[in-house]
N, C-alpha and C positions, 0 to 999 in steps of 0.2 A: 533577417531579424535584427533589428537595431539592438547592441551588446547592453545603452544606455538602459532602458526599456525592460532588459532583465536583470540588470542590476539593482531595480527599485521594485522589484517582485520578493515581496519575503518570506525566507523560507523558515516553518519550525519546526525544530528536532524536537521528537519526544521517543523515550525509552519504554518501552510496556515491556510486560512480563508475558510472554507467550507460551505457552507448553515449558512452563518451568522455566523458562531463559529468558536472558533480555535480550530485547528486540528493539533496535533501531527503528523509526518510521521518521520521514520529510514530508512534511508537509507544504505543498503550496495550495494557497486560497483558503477555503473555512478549515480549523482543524480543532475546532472545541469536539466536543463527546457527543456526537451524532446522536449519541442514545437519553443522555440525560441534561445537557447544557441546551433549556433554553432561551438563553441570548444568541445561538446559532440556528440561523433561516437554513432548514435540512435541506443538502442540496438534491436534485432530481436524479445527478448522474456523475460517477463516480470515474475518476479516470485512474489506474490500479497498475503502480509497472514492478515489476520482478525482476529482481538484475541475475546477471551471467555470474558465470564466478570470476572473481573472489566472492562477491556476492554484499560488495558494500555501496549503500545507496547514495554515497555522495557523488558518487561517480556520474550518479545519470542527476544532478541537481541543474544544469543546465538546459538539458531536454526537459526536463519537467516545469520548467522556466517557461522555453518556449510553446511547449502544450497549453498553459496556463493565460500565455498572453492571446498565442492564436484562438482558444475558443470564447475570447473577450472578458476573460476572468471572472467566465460564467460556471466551470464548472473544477472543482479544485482535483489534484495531482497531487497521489502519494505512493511515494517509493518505499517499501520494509527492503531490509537486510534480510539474507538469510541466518537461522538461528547459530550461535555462535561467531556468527562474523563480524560484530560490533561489539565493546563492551562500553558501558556508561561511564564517561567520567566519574571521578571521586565528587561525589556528596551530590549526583543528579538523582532528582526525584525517577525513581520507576512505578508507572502509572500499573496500575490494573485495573481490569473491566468489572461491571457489577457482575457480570454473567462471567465467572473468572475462566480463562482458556485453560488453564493451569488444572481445572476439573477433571480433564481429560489426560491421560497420562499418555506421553507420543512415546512408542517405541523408536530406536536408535534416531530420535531426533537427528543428528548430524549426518544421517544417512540420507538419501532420494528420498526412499518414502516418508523418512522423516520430514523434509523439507518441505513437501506438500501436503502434509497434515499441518503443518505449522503454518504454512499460508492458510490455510481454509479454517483454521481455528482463528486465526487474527482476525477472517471476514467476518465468520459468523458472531465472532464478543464485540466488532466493533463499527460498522458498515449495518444496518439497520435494512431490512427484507426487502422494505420499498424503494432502496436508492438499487439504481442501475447500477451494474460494473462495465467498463470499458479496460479488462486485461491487456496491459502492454508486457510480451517479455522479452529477454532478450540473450539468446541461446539457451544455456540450460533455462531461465525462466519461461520459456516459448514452453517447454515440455511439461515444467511445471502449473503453467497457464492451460496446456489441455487438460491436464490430469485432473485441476480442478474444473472445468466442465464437464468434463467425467462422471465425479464423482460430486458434483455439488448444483445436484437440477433444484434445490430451493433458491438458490441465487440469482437472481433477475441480471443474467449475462448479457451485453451483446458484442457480439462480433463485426469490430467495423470493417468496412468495405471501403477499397479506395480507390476513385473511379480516375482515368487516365483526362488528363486535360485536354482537350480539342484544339 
């Protein structure tokens, strides 16, 4: 993958409030409010990655670069933090959902199962029923990517497949 190529891919931070905390999300490709911005063409398929710990999504802004260019910047790439592992700069806006996640009170958020109520409240306040998920994780996120198939059969998931080249 040409480096040139993902350096003119841009990426946007935004801060939400998720189960009480703020929450880190990058975005690459569309990242206006799925739910209520429409100047944003809703996308069909949602590419969703989870990091390991420490659990800070800058880390993976390069892979989500190249996810972004290889499916021809058709379908956009967004990484959250897990809760507590980013804080917002001083004087950044923290967004919150009309449908607020914050309704729902997560027990030991900072805990596993906190973790994964905290992803699955960020899909359902802001990822829209009809758009597909494509869950990427990567170590603890892998666990917290099944846990949410699990527990979250409204979510239009799929699980790709990746076939061996001939």
């Amino acid at each position: 993958m040409d480096s040139e190529i993902k350096e003119e891919i841009p990426v946007h931070e935004e801060f939400v409030l998720c189960g009480g905390v703020e929450t880190q999300v990058l975005k690459c490709g569309p990242w206006g409010d799925l739910f209520n911005d429409q100047n944003v063409s809703r996308p069909k398929l949602l590419i969703f990655i989870i990091p390991g710990n420490p659990g800070f999504s800058s880390f993976y802004v390069p892979f989500a670069k190249a996810l972004y260019s290889l499916t021809n910047k058709c379908f956009p790439v967004w990484t959250i933090s897990h809760a507590g592992h980013a804080l917002a700069p001083k004087d950044t806006e923290i967004l919150t959902a009309s449908e607020d996640a914050n309704d729902q009170e997560i027990k030991d958020i900072y805990g596993l199962h906190g973790q994964i109520e905290h992803k699955l409240a960020f899909l359902r306040t802001h990822v829209p029923k009809e758009v597909k998920l494509i869950l990427i994780g990567h170590s603890i996120g892998s666990y917290i990517a099944l846990q949410i198939l699990k527990r979250a059969p409204e979510l239009p998931l799929m699980l790709p497949t990746l076939e061996a080249k001939k």
